[in-house]
N, C-alpha and C positions, 0 to 999 in steps of 0.2 A: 446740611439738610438737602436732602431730594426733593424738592420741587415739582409737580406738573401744573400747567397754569393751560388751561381752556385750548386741550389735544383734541385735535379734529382727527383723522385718517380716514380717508374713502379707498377701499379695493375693489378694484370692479364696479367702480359706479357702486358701490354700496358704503353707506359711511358707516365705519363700523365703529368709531368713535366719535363724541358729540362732544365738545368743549367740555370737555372730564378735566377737573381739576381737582387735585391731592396734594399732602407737603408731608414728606416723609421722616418722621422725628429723626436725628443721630440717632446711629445707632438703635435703630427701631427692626424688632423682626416681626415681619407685614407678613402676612397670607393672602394671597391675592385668590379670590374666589370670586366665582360666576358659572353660570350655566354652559354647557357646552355649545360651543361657537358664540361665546358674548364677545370675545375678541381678546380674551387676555393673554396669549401667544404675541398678536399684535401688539398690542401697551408693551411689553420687554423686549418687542422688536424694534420697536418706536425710542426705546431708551437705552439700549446698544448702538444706535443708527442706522441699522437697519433697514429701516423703513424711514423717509420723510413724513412729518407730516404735514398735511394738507393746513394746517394753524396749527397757532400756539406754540408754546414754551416747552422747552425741560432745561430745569436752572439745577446746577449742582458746583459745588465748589471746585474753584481749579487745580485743574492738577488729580480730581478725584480719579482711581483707579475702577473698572468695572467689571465686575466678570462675569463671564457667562459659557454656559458648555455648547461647543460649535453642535452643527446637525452631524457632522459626518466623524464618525469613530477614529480615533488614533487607529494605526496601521504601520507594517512595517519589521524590522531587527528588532528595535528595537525595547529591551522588557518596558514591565511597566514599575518598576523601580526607578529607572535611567528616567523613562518618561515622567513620572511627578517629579523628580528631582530635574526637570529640565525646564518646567514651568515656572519657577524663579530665575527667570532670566537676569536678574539683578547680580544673583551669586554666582550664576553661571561664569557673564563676564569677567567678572572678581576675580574668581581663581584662575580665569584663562589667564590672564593681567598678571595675577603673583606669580606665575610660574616662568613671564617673563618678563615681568619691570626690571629694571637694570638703576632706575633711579631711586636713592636710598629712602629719599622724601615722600617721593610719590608712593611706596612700599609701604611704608608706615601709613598711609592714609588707605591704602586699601583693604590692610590686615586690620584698621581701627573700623573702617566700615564694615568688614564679614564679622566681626565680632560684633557691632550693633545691630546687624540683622538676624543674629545667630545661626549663620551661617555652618556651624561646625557641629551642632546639632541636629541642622538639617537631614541628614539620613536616616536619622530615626525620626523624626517626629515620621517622613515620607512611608517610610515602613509601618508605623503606629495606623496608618490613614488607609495604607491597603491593606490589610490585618483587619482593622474594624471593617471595612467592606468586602471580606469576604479570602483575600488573597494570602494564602500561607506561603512560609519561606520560599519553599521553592517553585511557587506560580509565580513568586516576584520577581522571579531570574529567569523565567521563561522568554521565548522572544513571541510581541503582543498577535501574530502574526496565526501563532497556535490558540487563539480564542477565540470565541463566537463574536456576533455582534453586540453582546447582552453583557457579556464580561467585558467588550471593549470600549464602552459605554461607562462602565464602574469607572475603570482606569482613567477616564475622560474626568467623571466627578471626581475622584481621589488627586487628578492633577490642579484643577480650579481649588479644590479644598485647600491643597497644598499652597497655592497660591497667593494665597487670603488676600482678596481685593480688598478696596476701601468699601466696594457696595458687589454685594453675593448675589446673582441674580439666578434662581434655581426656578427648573418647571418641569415639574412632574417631578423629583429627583427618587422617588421610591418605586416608579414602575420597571425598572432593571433589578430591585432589590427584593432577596425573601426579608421575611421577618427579624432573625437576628441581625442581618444588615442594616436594617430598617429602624431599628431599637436603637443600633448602635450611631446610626447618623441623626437620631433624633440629641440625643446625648452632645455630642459634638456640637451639632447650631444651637443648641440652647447656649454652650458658652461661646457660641464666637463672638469676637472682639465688633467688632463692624457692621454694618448696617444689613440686611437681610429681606429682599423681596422674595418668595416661595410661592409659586402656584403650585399647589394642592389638593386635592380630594379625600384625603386622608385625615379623619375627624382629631386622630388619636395624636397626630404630628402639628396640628394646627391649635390644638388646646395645648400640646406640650411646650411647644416650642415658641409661639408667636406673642406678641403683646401688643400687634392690632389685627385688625382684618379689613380690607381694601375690596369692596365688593362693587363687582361691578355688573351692572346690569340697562339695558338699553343704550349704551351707550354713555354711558356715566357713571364715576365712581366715587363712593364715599366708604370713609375712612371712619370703623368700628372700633372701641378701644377694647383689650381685652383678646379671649381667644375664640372659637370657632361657637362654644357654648353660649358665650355672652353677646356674639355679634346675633343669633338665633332669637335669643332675649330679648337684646333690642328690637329686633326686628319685629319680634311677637309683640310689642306693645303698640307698635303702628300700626299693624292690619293685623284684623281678627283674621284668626284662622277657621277655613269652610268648615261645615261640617262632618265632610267625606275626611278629611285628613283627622279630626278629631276621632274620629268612630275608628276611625283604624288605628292608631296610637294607642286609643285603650282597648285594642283587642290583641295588641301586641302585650299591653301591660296586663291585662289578663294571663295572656300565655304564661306572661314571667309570673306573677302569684300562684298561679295553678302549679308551676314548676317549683314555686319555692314550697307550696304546704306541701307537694306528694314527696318532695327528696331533702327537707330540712332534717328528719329524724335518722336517716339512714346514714351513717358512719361512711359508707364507699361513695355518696354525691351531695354531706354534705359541705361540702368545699363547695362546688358549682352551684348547689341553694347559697352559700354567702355570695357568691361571686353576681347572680343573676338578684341578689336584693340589691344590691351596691347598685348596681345597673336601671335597677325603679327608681332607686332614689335620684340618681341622678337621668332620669327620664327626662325631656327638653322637649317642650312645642316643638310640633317642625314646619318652618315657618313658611318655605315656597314650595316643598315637593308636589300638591295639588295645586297649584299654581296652571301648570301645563297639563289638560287632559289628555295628550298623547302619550306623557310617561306612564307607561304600562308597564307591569309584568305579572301574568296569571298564569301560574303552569299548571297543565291539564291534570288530576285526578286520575290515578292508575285505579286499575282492576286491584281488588284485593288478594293477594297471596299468602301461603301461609310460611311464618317464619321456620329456618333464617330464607333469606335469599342469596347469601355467599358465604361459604366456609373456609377459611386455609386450614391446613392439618400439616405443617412442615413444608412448609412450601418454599421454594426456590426459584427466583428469576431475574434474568439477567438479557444480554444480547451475543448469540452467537453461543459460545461454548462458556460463554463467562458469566457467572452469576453475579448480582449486585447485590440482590434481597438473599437472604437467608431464615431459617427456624421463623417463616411466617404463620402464625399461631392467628386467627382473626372470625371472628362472627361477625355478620351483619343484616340486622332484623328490618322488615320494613318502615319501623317508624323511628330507625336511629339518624342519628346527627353528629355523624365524626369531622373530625379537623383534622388534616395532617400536618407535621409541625417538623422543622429542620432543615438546617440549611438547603439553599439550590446545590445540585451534585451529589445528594444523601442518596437520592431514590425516590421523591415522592411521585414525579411522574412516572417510571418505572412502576409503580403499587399501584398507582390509579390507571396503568394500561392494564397490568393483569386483572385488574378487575372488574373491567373493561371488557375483557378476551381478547386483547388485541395482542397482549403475548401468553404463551401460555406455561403452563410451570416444570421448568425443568426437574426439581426436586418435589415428594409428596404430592397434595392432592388438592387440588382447585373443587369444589364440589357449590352448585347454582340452581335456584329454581327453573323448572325446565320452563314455563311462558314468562319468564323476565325478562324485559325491555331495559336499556339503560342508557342514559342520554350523557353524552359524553362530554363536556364543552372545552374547545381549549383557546388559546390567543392565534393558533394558526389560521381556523374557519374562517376569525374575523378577517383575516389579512387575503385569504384565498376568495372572498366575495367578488362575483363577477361584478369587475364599475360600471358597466354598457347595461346590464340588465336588471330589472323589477325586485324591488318583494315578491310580487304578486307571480312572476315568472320563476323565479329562486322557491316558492312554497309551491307553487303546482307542477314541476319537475318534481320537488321530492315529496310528493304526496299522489303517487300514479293511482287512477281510478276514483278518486275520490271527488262531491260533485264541485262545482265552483264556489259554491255558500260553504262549503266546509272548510276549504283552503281559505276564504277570506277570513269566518268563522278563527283559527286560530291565528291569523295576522292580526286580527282584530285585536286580542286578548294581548298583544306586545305592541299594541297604541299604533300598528298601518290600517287605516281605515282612512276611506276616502282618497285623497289625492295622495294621501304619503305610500297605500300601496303599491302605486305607480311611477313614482319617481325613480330615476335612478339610482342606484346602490352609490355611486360615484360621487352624489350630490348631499348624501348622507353624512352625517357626523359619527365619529367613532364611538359614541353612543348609542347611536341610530342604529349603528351598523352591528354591536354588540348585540342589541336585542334580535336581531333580525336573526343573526346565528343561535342564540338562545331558542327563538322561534322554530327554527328549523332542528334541532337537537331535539325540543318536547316533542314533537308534533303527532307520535304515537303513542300518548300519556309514557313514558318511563313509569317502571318503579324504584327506580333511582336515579335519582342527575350526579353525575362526579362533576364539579366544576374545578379546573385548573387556571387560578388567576381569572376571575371575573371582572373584577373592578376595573383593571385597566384603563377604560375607556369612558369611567362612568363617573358625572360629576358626584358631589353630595347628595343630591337629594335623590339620586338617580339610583345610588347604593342604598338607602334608605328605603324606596322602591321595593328594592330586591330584597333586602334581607325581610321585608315582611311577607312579600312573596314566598319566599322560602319558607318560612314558621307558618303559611296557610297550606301548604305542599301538602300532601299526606303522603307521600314517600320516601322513601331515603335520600339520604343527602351526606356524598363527600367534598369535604370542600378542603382546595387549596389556595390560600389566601395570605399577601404580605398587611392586607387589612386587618388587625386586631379587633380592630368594632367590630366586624363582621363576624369575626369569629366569635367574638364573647358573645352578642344576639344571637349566633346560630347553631353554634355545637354546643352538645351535650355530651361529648366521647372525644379526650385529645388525646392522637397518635403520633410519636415522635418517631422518625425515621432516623436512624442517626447506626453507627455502628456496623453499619452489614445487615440491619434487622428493621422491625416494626415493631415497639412494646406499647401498649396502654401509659398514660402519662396520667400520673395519679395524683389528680389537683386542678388548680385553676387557671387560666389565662395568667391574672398575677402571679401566681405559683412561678410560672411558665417564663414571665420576663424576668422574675426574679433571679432564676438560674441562669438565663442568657447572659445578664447582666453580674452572674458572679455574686449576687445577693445572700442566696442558699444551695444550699445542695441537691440534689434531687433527691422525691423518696423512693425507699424500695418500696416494689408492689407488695401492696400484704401490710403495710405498717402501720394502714388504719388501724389494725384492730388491736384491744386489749392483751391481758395477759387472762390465765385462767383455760387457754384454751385446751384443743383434745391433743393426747401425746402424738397422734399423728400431726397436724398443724405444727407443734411442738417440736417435733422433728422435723419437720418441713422450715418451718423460719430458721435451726440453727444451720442448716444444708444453704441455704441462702446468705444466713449471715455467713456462714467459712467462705464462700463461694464471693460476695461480695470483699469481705477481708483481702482475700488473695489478688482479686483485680486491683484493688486500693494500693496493696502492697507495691505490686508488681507495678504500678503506675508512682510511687513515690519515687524507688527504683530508678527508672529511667528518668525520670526529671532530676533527678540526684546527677546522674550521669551527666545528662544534657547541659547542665550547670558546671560542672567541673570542665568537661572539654569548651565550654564559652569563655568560662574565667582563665584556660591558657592560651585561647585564640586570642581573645586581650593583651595579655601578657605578652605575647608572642608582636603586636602590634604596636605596643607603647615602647617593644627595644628599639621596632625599626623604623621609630617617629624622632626617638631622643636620644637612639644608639646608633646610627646607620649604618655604621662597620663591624658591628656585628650577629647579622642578620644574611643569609644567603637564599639563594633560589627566588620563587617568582616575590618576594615582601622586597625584595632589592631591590627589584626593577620599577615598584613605584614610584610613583611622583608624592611628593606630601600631600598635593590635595584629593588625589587616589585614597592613600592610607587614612588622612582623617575621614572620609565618607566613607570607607568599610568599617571604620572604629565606632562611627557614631552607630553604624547600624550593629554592627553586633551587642553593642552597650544595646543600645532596645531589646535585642535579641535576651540578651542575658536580665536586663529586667523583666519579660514576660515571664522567660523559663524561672525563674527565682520567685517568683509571684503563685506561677503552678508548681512550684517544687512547695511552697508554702502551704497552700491550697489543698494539693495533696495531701500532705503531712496531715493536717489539722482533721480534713475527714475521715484518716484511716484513726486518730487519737479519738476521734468522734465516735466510729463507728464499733472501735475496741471497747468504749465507757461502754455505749450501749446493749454489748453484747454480754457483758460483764454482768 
């Protein structure tokens, strides 16, 4: 058991911890939540060592292992295969050891310990972990050196994962991650073995994953049983909730009723009517978002235009002479609400610059209402905010001519009014400082905001904020987002980038992790509907299914392939493990514990491809019944 027994810490003369005391079950997975700057960076810095504290205890049993991901990114030669496989320092030794023990006894005791650690496995499971976050074959053999910050950051989680402490100590671990990354590391902490602290914001990962919640506030934390929904619950039975945050819950719940009687009957939305009643039902008090009157978000009311306000017609865009997006086919009316959905590296920022104008299209035809505004937002503005200078200096630079009462006017409306107008940007929390960029994006009504990664910075209640914000908008809205809540409360249009293209994804959020997660298969567009229709239709769906057929084929095909040359690289592996002498060129020159870590990974390798050789198969047997 995790222990904290009455943690003081003062930084700066400010105490930011008051005799907090918590006892963290075995093997318990805690969500650690609070408001931004309650201190809960500090608490896990307090129990890494980090930080002293000023009082008090942290008891945990000896010997306990702890992990945690440093601030500063791996770097270097090195891939990030070698690197998770080098965070078991346990094994590492090991094999240095077998390859030159000389004594027979001490040999035996080391090959019995890599085998209780399962040591010889280790390559795969390493490959399994960067796979699920994002890294295919040959990013794994990349040297880490050729990646951003944001992939070396993964690599950083994939090496701790790999690792498995006795106590997992994660904060923030989804703000480097899209969506299917996201999905896929929820999956993973639900089964780890060992005890699991997580600071969070993410509603979806704290009900999935967690079986308490560690809230901390003022200075003190108490420990919730249950998940992010139930900690809410309880919370709602100790303080009524105002009546500002009431009036506004049910005009959210309105929205969603309205949503469900105008698009329950209709065949192409109603998926997103089941999807958006699931969402009422499970409606939840929200227990401190009115808590703080400064958490604001109002965004200005555009001028009315007439639709669309962006059309693609085959559009094409890329950087330089190279195209990324391809056959972009897209309308967007003033009162829609898309999501774009697919991995980081698809293209979704690429689609939200072109539509943007920030690139323009090299293929076909971009066509835009001529008085349209469009508010951009991305995680750079936040990061490029002057820290020496104001709100109030930051909105009246980018508001030239306009009077003083108007630039406070919309500071106002994102909670800097009074002394927070003036504060410095420096002093701010990354909350603070998100809306402040938000601020400066609306501030000429848009008729459409693209947001790119909003949440980042934003606790619970503060994303709760916004997405009602958003549903009061009257303009368009794209949004890019590893937040699923966010997405199911705000879009009404999912766009999956994926392939060289943009298609309409025809279904629901569920729909959506179902496929990510290998659930089901995706539909074709057009599958809603009946039979019965006109020989045109008619012909059009069997042009689609041959057309769909042929890609299925062609992709069973290669995975057929893919599987044969794994099953003789194998083979090829197992001569020069238990054959040595008969085996030449660079398999000669390994070392055993070389060949067992390429064995273990190619075995992973060959379970995926065997898994999508199946996978394939079954859809094209699928998709033949139904064409039949």
């Amino acid at each position: 058991m995790l222990s904290i027994q009455s943690l003081t810490v003062r930084l700066g003369g400010r105490e930011i911890l008051s005799r907090a005391s918590a006892a963290i079950p075995p093997k318990g997975k805690v969500g650690l939540i609070g408001r931004n700057g309650a201190g809960k960076s500090t608490l896990m810095k307090a129990l890494i060592g980090q930080i002293e504290p000023d009082d008090g205890e942290i008891e945990m049993p000896r010997g306990t292992r702890l992990g945690y991901i440093a601030q500063e990114a791996p770097a270097g030669d090195a891939t990030p295969f070698e690197t998770v496989l080098a965070a078991d320092k346990e094994r590492t030794t090991l094999l240095e050891e077998a390859e030159t023990c000389t004594d027979p006894n001490r040999l035996g005791d080391v090959h019995d310990r890599l085998i209780a650690i399962d040591a010889y496995t280790a390559p795969a499971r390493a490959s399994r972990i960067l796979s699920g976050l994002g890294f295919d074959e040959e990013m794994q053999g990349q040297p880490l050196d050729s990646f951003s910050g944001g992939w070396k950051m993964r690599v950083a989680l994939a090496a701790l994962l790999f690792s498995q402490p006795d106590v997992l100590l994660l904060d923030e671990p989804s703000n480097h991650l899209d969506l299917e990354a996201t999905l896929w590391l929820e999956n993973f902490l639900k089964s780890y073995p060992a005890t699991l602290l997580v600071i969070s914001h993410e509603r979806d990962l704290l009900n999935s994953v967690c079986d308490h919640i560690l809230h901390l506030q003022g200075g003190k934390v108490t420990l919730y049983p249950g998940g992010y929904d139930s900690f809410e619950r309880q919370r709602a039975e100790r303080a009524a909730q105002v009546a500002a945050a009431r009036a506004a819950q049910e005009a959210q719940a309105e929205r969603l009723r309205d949503y469900i009687a105008r698009n329950s009957a209709r065949a192409s939305t109603a998926k997103q009517a089941q999807s958006r009643a699931k969402m009422l039902a499970k409606m939840q008090p929200i227990a401190a978002m009115m808590e703080d009157p400064s958490l604001s978000f109002d965004f200005p009311d555009p001028e009315e235009l007439r639709p669309p306000l962006i059309t693609l017609d085959l559009a094409a865009v890329g950087y330089a002479e190279t195209p990324i997006l391809r056959r972009l086919n897209l309308r967007i009316d003033p009162d829609d609400r898309l999501a774009l959905l697919g991995r980081n590296g698809n293209g979704k920022t690429t689609l939200a610059r072109l539509l943007a104008a920030q690139l323009a299209p090299m293929e076909g035809a971009m066509n835009a209402a001529g008085k349209m505004q469009i508010g951009y937002f991305t995680q750079y503005q936040v990061e490029e905010l002057a820290g020496d200078a104001t709100p109030l200096e930051h909105m009246t630079r980018a508001m030239p001519g306009k009077t003083p009462a108007a630039v406070r006017a919309q500071l106002g409306r994102f909670g800097f009014s009074g002394p927070r107008a003036t504060a410095q940007v420096g002093t701010l929390s990354g909350g603070e400082r998100a809306r402040l960029a938000l601020a400066l994006v609306t501030r000429d009504a848009p008729h459409m905001l693209i947001l790119d990664e909003p949440t980042n910075h934003l606790d619970v209640d503060a994303r709760e904020a916004l997405v009602q914000a958003l549903n009061e908008y009257k303009g368009a809205v794209l949004l890019i987002s590893h937040d699923r809540h966010m997405v199911e409360l705000t879009a009404d249009r999912l766009v999956l980038v994926d392939e060289g293209t943009a298609r309409e994804f025809n279904g629901s959020m569920e729909d959506y992790i179902d496929f990510v997660l290998g659930r089901n298969q995706p539909k074709a567009e057009g599958s809603a509907g009946g039979k019965g229709g006109s020989g045109k239709q008619d012909r059009r769906a069997n042009a689609q299914l041959r057309e769909q057929l042929k890609g299925l084929k062609k992709t069973v095909t290669e995975a057929e392939t893919r599987v044969a040359k794994l099953q003789a690289e194998l083979s090829e592996l197992d001569r020069a493990m238990f054959e040595p002498g008969s085996v030449k060129g660079d398999l000669a020159k390994l070392t055993m514990g070389q060949l067992s870590e390429r064995r273990g990974r190619k075995a992973s390798e060959l379970e995926y491809a065997e898994t999508a050789w199946m996978e394939a198969s079954e859809a094209y047997e699928l998709a033949q019944e139904q064409g039949a």
